[in-house]
C-alpha positions in Angstrom: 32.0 -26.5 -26.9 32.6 -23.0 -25.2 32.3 -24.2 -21.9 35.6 -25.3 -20.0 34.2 -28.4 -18.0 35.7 -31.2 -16.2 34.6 -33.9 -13.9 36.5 -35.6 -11.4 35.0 -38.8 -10.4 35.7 -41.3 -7.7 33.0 -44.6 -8.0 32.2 -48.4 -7.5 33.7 -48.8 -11.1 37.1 -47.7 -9.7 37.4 -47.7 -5.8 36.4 -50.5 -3.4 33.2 -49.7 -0.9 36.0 -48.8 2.0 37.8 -46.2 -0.1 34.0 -44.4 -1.4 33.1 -44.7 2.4 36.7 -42.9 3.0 35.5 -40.0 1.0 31.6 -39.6 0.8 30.3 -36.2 2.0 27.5 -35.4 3.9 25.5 -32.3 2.7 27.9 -29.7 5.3 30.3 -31.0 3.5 29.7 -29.9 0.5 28.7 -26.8 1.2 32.2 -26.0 3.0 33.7 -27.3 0.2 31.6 -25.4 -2.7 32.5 -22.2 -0.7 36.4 -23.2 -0.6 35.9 -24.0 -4.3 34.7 -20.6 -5.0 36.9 -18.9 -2.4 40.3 -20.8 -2.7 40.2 -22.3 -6.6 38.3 -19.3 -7.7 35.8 -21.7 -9.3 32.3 -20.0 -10.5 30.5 -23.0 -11.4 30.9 -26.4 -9.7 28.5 -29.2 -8.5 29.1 -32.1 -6.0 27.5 -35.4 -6.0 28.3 -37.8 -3.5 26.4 -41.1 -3.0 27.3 -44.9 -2.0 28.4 -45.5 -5.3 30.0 -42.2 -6.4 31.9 -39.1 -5.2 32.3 -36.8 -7.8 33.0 -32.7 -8.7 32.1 -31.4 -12.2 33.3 -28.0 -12.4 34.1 -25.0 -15.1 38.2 -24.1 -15.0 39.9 -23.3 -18.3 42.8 -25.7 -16.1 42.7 -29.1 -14.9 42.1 -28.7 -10.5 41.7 -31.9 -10.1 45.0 -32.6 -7.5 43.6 -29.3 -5.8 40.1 -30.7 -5.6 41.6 -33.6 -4.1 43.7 -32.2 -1.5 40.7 -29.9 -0.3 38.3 -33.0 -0.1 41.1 -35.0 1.9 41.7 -31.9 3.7 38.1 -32.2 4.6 37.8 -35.8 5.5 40.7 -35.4 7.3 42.9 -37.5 5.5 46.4 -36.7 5.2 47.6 -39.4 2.8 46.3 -38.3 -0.2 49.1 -39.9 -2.9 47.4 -42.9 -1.8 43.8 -42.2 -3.0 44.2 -40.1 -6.4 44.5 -43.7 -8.0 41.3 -44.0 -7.7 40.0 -41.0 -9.4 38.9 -40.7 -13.2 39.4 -37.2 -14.7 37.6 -35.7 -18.0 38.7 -32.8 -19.0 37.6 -32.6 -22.2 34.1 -30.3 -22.3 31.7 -32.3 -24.3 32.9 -35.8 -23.1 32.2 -34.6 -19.2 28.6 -32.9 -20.0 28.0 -36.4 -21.6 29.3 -38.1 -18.9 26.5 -35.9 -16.6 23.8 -37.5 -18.2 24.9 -40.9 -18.3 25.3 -40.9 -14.8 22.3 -39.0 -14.1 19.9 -41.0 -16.9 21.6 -44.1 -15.2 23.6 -45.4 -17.4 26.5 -45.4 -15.1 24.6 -46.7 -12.3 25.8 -50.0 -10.1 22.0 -50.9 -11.1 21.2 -50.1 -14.1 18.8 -47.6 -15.0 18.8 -46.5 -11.5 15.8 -44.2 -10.1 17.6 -42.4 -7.4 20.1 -41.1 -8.9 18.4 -38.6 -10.7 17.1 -37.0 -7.2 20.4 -37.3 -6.4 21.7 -34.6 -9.2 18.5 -32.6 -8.1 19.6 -31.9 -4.6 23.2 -31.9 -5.5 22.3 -28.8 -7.8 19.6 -27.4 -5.6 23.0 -27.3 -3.1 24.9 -25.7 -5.4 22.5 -23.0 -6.0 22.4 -22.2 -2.3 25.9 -21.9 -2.5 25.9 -19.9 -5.6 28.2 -22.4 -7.6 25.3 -22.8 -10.1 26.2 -20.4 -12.9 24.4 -20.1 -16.5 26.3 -23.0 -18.3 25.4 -25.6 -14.7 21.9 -24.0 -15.0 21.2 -24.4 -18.4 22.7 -28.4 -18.9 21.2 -29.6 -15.7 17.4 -28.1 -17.0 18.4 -30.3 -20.2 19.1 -33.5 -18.6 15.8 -33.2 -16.2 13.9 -32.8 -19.7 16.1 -36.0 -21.1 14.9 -37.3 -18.2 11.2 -37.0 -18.3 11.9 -38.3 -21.8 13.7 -41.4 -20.9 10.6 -42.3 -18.0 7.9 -41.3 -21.0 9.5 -43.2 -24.3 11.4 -46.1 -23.0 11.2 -48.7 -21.0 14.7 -47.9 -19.4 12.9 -47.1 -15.8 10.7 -50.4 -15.8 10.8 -53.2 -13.2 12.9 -53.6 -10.2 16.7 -54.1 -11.1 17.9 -54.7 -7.8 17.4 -57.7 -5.5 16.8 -55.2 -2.6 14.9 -52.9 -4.7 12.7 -55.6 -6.0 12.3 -57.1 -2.3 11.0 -53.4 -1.4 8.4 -53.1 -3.9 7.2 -57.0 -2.8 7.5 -55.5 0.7 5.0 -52.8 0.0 2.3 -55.3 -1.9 2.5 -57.9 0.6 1.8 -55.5 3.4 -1.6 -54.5 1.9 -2.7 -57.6 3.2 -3.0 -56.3 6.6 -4.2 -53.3 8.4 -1.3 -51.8 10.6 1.7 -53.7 8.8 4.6 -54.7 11.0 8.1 -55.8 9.1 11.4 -57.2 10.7 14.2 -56.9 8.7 16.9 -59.2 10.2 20.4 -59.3 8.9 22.0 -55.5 7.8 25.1 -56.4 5.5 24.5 -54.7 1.7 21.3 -55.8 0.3 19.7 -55.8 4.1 21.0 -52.1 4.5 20.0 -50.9 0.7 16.1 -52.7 1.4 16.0 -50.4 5.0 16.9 -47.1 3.1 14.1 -48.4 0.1 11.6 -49.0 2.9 12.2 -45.9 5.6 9.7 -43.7 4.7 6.9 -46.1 4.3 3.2 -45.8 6.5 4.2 -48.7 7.4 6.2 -49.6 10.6 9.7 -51.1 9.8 11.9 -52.4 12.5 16.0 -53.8 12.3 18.0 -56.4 13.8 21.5 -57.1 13.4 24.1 -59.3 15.5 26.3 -56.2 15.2 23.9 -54.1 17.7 25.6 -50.9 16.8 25.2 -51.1 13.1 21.4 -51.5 13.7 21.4 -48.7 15.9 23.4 -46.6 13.7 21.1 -46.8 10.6 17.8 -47.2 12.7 19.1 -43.5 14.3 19.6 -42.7 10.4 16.3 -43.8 8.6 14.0 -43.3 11.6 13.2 -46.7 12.1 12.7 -49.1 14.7 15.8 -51.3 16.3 15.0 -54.5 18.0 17.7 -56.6 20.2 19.3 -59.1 18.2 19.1 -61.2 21.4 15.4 -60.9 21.8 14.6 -61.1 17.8 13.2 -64.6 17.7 10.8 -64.6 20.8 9.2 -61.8 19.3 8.8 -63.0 15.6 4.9 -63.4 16.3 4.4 -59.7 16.5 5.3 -59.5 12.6 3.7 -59.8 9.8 6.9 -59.8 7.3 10.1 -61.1 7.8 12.8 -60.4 5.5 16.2 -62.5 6.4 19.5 -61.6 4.8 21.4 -63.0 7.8 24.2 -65.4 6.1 23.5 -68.6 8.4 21.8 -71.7 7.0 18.6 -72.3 8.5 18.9 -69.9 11.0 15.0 -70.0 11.1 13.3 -73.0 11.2 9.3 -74.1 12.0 10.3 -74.0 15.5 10.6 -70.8 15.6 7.1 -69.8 14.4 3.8 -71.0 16.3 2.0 -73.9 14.5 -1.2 -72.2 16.4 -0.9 -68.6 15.1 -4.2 -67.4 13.4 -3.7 -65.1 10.2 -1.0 -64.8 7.9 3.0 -64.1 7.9 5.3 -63.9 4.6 8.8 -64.9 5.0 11.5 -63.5 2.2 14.6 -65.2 2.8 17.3 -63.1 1.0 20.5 -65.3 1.9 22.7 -67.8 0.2 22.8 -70.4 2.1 19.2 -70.0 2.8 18.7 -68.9 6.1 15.4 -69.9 6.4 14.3 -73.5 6.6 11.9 -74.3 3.8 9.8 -76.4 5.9 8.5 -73.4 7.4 6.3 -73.3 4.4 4.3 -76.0 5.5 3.2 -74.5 8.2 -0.1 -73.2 8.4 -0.3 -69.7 6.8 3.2 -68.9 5.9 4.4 -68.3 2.4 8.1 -68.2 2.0 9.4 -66.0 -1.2 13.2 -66.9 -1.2 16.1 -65.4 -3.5 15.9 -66.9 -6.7 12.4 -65.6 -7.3 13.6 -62.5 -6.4 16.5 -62.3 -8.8 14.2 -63.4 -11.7 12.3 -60.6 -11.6 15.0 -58.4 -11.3 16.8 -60.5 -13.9 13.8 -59.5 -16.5 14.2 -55.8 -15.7 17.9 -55.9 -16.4 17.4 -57.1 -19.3 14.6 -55.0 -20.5 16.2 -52.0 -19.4 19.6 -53.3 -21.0 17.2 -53.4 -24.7 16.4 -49.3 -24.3 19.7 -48.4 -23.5 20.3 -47.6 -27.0 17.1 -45.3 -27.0 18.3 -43.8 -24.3 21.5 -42.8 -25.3 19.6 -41.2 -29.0 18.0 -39.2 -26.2 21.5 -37.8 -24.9 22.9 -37.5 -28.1 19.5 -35.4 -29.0 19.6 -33.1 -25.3 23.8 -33.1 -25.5 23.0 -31.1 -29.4 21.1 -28.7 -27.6 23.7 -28.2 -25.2 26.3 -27.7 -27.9 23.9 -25.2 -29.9 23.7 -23.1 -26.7 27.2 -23.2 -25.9 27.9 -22.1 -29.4 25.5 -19.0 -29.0 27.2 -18.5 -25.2 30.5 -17.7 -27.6 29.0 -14.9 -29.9 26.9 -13.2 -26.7 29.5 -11.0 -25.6 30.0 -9.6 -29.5 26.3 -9.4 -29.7 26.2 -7.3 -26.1 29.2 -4.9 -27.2 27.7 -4.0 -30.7 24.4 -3.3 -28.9 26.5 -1.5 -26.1 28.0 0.7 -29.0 24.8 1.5 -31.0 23.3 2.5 -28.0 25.8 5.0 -27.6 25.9 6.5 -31.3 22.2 6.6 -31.1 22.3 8.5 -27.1 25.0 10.7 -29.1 23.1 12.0 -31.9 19.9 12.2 -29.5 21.7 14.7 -27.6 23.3 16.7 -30.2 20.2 17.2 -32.6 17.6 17.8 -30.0 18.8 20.2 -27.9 15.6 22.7 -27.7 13.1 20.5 -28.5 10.2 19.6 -27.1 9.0 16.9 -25.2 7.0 15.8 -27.5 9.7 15.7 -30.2 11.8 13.8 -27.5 9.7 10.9 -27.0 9.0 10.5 -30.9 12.8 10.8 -31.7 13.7 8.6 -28.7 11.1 5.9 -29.7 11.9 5.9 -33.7 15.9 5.8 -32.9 15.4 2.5 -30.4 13.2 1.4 -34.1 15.7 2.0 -35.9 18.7 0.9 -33.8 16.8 -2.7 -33.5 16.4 -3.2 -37.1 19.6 -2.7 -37.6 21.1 -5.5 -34.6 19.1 -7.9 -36.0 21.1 -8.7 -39.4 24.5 -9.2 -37.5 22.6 -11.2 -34.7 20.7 -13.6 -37.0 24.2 -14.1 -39.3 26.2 -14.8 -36.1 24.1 -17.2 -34.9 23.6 -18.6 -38.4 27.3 -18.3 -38.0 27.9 -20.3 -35.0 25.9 -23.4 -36.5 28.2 -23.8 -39.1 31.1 -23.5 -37.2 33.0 -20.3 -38.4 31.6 -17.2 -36.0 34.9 -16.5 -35.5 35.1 -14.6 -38.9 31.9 -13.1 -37.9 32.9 -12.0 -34.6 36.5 -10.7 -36.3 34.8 -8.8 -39.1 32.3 -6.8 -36.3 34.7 -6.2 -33.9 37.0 -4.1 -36.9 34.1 -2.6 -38.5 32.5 -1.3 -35.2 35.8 -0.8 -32.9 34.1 -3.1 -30.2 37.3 -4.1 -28.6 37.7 -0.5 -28.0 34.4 -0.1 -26.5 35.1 -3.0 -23.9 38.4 -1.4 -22.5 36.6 2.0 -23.0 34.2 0.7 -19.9 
């Protein structure tokens, strides 16, 4: 592959949650750090994604940056120790392993959950960001187009996308049928360690109103302020559980709810989703009058069958990388012979502006724009042999030749320093 790119990647596979928290960026981050990129490393093309699960630069350098990418990010995060962290980076340096390594990740197939939907708007805004920062040259341009059409290919032809593959994922999309049951839908989630976190990021956004509680009152205000949700005092959670009409629990304390804590009197109904181990909500509540009670095992069925179906098109989907990561390499290979085509077109241009100027010195301006439109004719024909044969050339490998044979018979190396 003509391209020189690299990926350096930090992510769950290979550093605990504190280390990724250690060195996630926030979108002025990476801005900061796509300009120093450009401005310190002399980089041209480079993209940063950084999620919960992954922190990573893919970039175009002819040498491996990766220990100066790393001191910059540190340098950023204001970490001074950084021996201690490049343990936990992977490095790809070879070109066609990284831009395969781009899909995977984007496609999902690299995800913590498999088959993952955000990630892909994930890339999107990472490149958007990139392009605002005018790190997004032609070979960033041209793969990232490909693996949005891989993509659309993967959500249209498999069933890699299908079901929910996450307990907090699969509680959210319960979440949002349950609450068509009522009019103006009121949910509590109470409990915010990682699967009560992850379901208030799935739900922020909805029509409907979502409110947190955590025994940690500044972690509740901390992502409340983040999502745009509600916070309601850990304190003052349970004389208020009548005012909701879904209660998710992920709060690790057996049968921290129980049927005193819900009116045997209350008219309508109330759906309980108890998302701990040990339960934290007493299954007796159940018998009460017009609760229903969804607890964790039902939930990890379902998401159990989507692993698994998702984990059956995996090979699919990897016959669609393989398909999109040809393309890449086809275009890559034509990206090599460009500059030979642009100098031999560059030199006829100039033998036929020569012999323009020499032969039609008092001639009319009729006999101009005839002349000047048959030599352009004429000119074009004659590119279009050595253009078809070097590309021709580059699919089986040997344009070199090609690109040698040109370059003696025309003098184009002299016409580049010539400029």
């Amino acid at each position: 592959m003509q391209s020189n790119f690299k990926v350096l990647s930090l992510s769950f596979k290979n550093a605990p949650v504190e280390i990724r928290e250690m060195i996630a960026l926030d979108e002025i981050l990476i801005a900061a750090l796509l300009s120093d990129f450009r401005a310190i490393l002399s980089l041209e093309e480079s993209l940063i994604i950084s999620t919960c699960n992954r922190t990573e630069v893919y970039y175009n350098a002819e040498n491996d940056l990766s220990k100066e990418i790393i001191t910059l990010m540190a340098s950023k995060k204001g970490i001074s120790n950084i021996e201690e962290f490049i343990p936990f980076f992977s490095i790809i340096n070879d070109s066609d392993e990284a831009s395969t390594y781009l899909f995977r990740v984007s496609l999902g197939l690299e995800a913590q959950v498999i088959g993952d939907l955000q990630i892909i708007n994930q890339v999107k805004k990472a490149y958007q960001l990139a392009a605002d920062n005018n790190t997004a040259g032609p070979f960033l341009h041209r793969i990232l187009h490909t693996v949005f059409f891989a993509n659309k290919k993967v959500s249209q032809e498999t069933a890699f996308r299908d079901g929910a593959a996450s307990a907090s994922y699969a509680t959210a999309e319960l979440t949002r049928t349950l609450a068509e049951s009522f009019v103006d839908t009121k949910v509590l989630i109470v409990g915010l360690g990682e699967i009560g976190e992850d379901l208030a990021k799935h739900l922020s956004g909805e029509q409907f109103s979502v409110s947190l509680t955590n025994r940690t009152e500044s972690k509740a205000t901390a992502l409340a302020n983040e999502l745009g949700l509600i916070q309601l005092s850990f304190e003052d959670m349970k004389s208020k559980l009548g005012a909701y009409d879904i209660i998710i629990s992920s709060i690790p304390v057996r049968d921290f709810f129980g049927p005193e804590d819900f009116s045997s009197e209350s008219e309508g109904i109330k759906f309980l989703i108890d998302l701990s181990i040990p339960r934290s909500i007493d299954p007796a509540i159940e018998t009460m009058k017009g609760i229903s009670l969804y607890n964790i095992d039902e939930i990890q069925e379902k998401t159990s069958q989507a692993v698994e179906k998702r984990k059956a098109a995996i090979p699919h989907v990897e016959t669609i990388i393989e398909e999109a990561m040809q393309d890449v390499r086809a275009w890559s290979r034509e990206m090599e012979v460009s500059p030979t085509i642009q100098k031999l077109k560059n030199t006829l241009e100039e033998i036929r502006k020569e012999e323009l100027k020499k032969h039609l010195k008092n001639s009319s301006k009729e006999m101009e724009f005839f002349a000047e439109k048959l030599s352009k004719s004429i000119t074009q024909k004659i590119m279009k042999l050595p253009v078809l044969q070097l590309k021709a050339a580059c699919k089986r490998g040997d344009a070199d030749k090609l690109i040698d044979v040109l370059n003696d018979l025309f003098n184009l190396e002299q016409e580049t320093k010539d400029k």
